[in-house]
N, C-alpha and C positions, 0 to 999 in steps of 0.2 A: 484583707483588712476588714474587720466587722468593727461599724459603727454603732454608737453607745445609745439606747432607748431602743433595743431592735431591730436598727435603723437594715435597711437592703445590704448587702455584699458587695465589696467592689475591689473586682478582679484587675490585677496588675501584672502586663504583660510585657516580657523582657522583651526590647528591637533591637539586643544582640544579635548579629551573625550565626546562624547555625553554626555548628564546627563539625568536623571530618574528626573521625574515631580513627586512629591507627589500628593496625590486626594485632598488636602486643599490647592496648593496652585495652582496647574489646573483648580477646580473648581471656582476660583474669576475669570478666563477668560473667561472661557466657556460660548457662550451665553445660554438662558434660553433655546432653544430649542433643545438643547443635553443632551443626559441621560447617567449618569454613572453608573457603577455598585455600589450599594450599599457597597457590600464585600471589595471595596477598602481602603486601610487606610496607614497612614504615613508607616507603617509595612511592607506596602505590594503595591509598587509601581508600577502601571500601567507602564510598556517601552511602550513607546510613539512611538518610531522609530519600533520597532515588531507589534505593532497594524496597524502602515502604511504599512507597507511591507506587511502583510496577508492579507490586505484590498488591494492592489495593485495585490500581487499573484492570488486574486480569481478574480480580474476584469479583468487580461490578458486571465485567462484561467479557467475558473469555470470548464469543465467537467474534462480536465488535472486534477484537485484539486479533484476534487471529485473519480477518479479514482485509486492515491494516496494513499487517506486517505483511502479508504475502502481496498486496501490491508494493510497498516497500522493494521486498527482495526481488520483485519482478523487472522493478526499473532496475534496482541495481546488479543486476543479470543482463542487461539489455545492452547491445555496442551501440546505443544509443545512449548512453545513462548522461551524457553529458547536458543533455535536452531531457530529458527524462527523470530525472532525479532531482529535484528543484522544488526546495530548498537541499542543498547539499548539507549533511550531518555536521555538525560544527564539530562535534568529538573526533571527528575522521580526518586526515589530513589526506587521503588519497583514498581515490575506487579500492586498489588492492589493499590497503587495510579494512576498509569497510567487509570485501569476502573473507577476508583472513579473521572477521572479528563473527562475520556468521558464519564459517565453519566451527564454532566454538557454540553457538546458541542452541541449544537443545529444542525440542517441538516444545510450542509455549503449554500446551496443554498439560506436561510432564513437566516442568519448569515451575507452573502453579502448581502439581501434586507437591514437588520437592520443597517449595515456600510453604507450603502450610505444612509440611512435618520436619520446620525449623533446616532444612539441608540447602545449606548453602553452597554448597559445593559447585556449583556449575556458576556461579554467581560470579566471576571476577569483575575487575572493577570497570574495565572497556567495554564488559557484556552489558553490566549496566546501565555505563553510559549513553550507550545507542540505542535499548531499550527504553531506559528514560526519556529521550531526546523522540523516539519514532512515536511511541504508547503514550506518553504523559505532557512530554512540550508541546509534540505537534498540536495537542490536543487545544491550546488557544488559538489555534487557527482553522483547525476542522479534526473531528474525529466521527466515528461510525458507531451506531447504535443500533444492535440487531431488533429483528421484529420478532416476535410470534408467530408461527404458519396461520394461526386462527388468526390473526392481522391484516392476513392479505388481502380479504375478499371486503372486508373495510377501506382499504386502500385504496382499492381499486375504484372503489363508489365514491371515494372524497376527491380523488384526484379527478375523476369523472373520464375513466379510460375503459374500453373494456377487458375484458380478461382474457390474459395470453392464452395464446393455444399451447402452451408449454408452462406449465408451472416453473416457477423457480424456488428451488430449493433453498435460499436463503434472500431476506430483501431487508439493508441497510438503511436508514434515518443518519443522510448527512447532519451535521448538527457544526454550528461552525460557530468561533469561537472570537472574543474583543478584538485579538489581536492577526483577524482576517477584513485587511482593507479592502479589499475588492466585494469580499459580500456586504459588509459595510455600504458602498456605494451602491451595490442593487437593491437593498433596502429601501434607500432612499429612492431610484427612479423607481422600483414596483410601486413605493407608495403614490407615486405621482400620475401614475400612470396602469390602474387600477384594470382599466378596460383594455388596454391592450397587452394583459399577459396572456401568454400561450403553453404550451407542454409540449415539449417533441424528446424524443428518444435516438440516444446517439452506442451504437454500438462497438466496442474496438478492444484491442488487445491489453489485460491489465497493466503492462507496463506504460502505456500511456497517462492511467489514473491517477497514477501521482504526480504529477504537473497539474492534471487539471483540475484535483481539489485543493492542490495546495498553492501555487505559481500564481503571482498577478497577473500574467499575459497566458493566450491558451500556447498549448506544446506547439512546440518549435513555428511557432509564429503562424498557424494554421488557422485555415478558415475550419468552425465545424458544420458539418452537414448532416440539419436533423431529419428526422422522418417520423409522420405521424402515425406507424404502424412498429407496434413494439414487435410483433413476429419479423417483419423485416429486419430491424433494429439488430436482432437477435441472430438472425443469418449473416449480417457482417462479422459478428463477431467470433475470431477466425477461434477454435479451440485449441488450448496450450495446458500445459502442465503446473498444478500448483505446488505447494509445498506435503513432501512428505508426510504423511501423521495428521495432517489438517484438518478437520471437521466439516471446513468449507469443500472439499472433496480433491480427486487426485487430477480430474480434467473438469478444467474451468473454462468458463463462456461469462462475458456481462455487457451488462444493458447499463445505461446508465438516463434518469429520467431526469429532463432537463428542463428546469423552467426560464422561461426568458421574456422579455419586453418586445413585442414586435413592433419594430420603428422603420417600415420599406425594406425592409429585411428581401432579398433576392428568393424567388422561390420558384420552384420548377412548374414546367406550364399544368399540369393536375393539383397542384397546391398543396401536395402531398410532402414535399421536402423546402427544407428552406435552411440559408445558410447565413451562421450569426459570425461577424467576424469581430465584434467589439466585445472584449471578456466581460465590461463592468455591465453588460446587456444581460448576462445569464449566469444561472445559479445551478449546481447540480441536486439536484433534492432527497434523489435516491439512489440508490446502486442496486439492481437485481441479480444475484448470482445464482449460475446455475453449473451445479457442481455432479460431476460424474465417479465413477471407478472407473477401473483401468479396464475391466472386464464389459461394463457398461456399455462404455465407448466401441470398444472391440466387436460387441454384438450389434453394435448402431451402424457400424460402419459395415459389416456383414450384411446387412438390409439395403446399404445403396446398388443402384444399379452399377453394372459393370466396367460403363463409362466413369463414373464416381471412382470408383473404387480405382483406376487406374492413374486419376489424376490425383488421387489424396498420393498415390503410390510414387509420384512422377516428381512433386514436391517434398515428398521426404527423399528420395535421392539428389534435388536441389542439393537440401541441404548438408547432404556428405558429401556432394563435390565442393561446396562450399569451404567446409574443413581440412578438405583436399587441396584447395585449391591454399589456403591460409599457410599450411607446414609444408607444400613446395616454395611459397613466398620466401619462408623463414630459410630453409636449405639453400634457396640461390644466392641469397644476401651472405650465408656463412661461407661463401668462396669469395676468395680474397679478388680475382679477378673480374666479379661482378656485384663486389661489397659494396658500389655506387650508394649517393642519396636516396636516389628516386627508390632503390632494392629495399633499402633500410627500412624506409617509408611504409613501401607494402608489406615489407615481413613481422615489424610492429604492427600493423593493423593485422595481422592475417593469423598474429600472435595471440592478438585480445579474443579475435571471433572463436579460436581453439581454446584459452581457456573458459570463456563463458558456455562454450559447447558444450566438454568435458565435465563442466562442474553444473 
């Protein structure tokens, strides 16, 4: 509405509801050179506003996204996911939907190629929703903001740490958002208590990460144990496999930089570790990833001694007796004479550790 004498513009904005576009009646707009998903149907309506926002999210910050998600997939890979996965996907009614919905997700990297040349095709509408929901909701409560490699050596001088003896290949900017009450509350003690923040560095397996940036309490009710040496830090954290196609790399390691309120915090007799067990005590600030190839790894491990190399070898046969041991579970229970509870029990459990293995 423009006002008479020249008067300023003044904008009037509808607090209608958004509305959800059906595929029949998007489809008579769309010109001919965008593609939709087939799987689309009046039943099952594409959100229009969630497809732009995740197409937005990965063009502000593709590695930040990709970073994310592969902690994401890593709890919910994990036969732990139950402790691990928290906040649970509200789109998802179960763990096996959530896999059945990322057997569908393409590598986000090619996912963004396909949204900017209008192909929607991989886009269904449950793709989107857990995409929206990991990329875009979680993001009021914490989301990850890549650095620049030229960034790090700034980092290092502000935090007031010295420089790892390991570069890491990527270093994330926790950034946490209104609708995260726990950083909320360490706002308020850090400001209170100025003089006794401290930095320590907590190293561990990415599937723990997501509890412990997003969950009000820490994973599964633990104390954590930091240490004031990031190369320590660095050697708990045991190496695993990321996501295919990644950027973040194919074998992953991370550090995670922790600030906290020291308040008689328990700490080891060289003063070198200490352990915080009140979450609203500490903040994670940064995530250091250090991301490998397949070949990498393989020449790194070539270089240990022979004792090393025998026990990396002694843990990976762990774990195929592990598998082993999961589908004899399953086979005893499938005999009617020893179909008992107690069989049931382990051969469901021994069912989850084969499929998380396998996939």
């Amino acid at each position: 509405h423009q006002q008479k004498g020249g008067g300023s513009a003044t904008k009037i904005h509808s607090h209608l509801p958004s509305k959800q576009a059906g595929w029949r009646r998007f489809s008579t707009v769309l010109p001919h050179t965008v593609f939709m998903p087939l799987a689309v149907t009046a039943a099952t309506p594409l959100d229009l506003n969630s497809l732009y926002t995740v197409q937005r999210r990965l063009q502000d910050d593709l590695l930040g996204c990709e970073a994310m998600w592969t902690i994401f997939v890593a709890a919910s890979m994990s036969y732990r996911y139950r402790t691990r996965l928290r906040p649970f996907p509200r789109c998802c009614q179960s763990i096996d939907h959530i896999c059945q919905t990322l057997g569908e997700i393409p590598r986000l990297e090619f996912l963004h190629q396909q949204l900017l040349l209008c192909d929607y095709r991989g886009c269904t509408p449950k793709v989107i929703r857990l995409l929206s929901e990991v990329l875009v909701e979680q993001g009021k409560r914490v989301s990850l903001s890549s650095l620049r490699t030229c960034e790090f050596a700034e980092l290092y001088s502000n935090l007031g740490m010295p420089t790892p003896a390991r570069q890491p290949t990527q270093i994330f900017e926790v950034r946490t958002g209104h609708q995260n009450r726990r950083a909320e509350t360490y706002k308020l003690l850090r400001k209170q208590n100025k003089e006794a923040v401290r930095l320590g560095f907590y190293g561990c397996q990415l599937e723990k990460l997501y509890a412990l940036l997003n969950d009000d309490q820490l994973p599964e009710v633990e104390d954590l144990e930091l240490t004031s040496d990031v190369n320590e830090a660095l050697a708990n954290s045991k190496a695993q496999a990321g996501l295919g196609g990644s950027r973040c790399g194919s074998i992953l390691r991370c550090v995670a930089v922790v600030e906290f309120v020291f308040m008689g915090n328990e700490t080891s007799p060289d003063k070198k570790h200490v352990i915080v067990s009140q979450p609203e005590t500490m903040q994670v600030s940064y995530l250091m990833i250090y991301g490998q190839s397949c070949d990498d790894y393989e020449a790194e491990m070539r270089l240990l001694p022979q004792s090393g190399r025998k026990l990396m070898n002694w843990i990976g046969n762990f774990e195929q007796d592990a598998l082993s041991l999961g589908i004899s579970l399953l086979i005893v229970s499938s005999v009617s004479h020893f179909g008992g509870s107690f069989f049931r029990l382990f051969a469901r459990t021994g069912f989850h550790i084969l499929k998380r293995g396998l996939m």
